[in-house]
N, C-alpha and C positions, 0 to 999 in steps of 0.2 A: 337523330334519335328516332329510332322506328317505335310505332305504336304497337300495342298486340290487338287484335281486333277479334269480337265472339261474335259471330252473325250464325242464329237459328232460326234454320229453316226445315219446314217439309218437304220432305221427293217422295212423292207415292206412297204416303201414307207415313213413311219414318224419320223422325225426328234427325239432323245434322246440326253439327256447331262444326263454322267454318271456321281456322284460325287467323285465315288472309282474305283479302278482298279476290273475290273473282268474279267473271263477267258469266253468262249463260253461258258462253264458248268453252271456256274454264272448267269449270262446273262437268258438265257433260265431258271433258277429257277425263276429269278427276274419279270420275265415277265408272271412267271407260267404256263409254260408248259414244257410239260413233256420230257424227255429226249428218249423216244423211239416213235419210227414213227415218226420221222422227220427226215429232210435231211437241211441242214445249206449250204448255199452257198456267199461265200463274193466276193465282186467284181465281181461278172459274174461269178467266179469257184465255183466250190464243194468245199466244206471246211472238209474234212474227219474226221470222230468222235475219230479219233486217233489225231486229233488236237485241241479236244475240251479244253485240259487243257490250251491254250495257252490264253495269256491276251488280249481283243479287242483293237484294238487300235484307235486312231483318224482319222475320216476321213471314216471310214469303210461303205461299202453299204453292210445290212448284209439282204439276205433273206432268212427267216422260212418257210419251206414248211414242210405239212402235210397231212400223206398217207389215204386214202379219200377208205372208201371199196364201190364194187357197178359197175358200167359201161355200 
């Protein structure tokens, strides 16, 4: 018997309800972008790319930043 699962969360400011569990990895495919040159930070922290496998959870304020060449 599968569960249905509502996990809401923020990405950069806009509200998501996820309907499956996904991990940072997930996530970041689902929204189609790319897993290199970016930096992930939830709650105000870094979130390090050695924790991308982990599942997001409810409630998360998650910001996608992306490295911008140029200055």
């Amino acid at each position: 018997m599968t569960s249905s699962v509502n996990i809401g969360i923020t990405v950069n400011g806009e509200d998501h309800q996820l309907t499956e569990e996904l991990t940072v990895s997930q996530l970041l495919a689902h929204l189609g972008l790319p897993e290199k040159g970016i930096a992930v930070a939830v709650d105000g922290a870094v979130f390090p790319r050695t924790s991308w496998d982990r599942a997001v959870e409810k409630g998360w304020e998650i910001e996608i930043l992306t490295a911008v060449q140029g200055g």
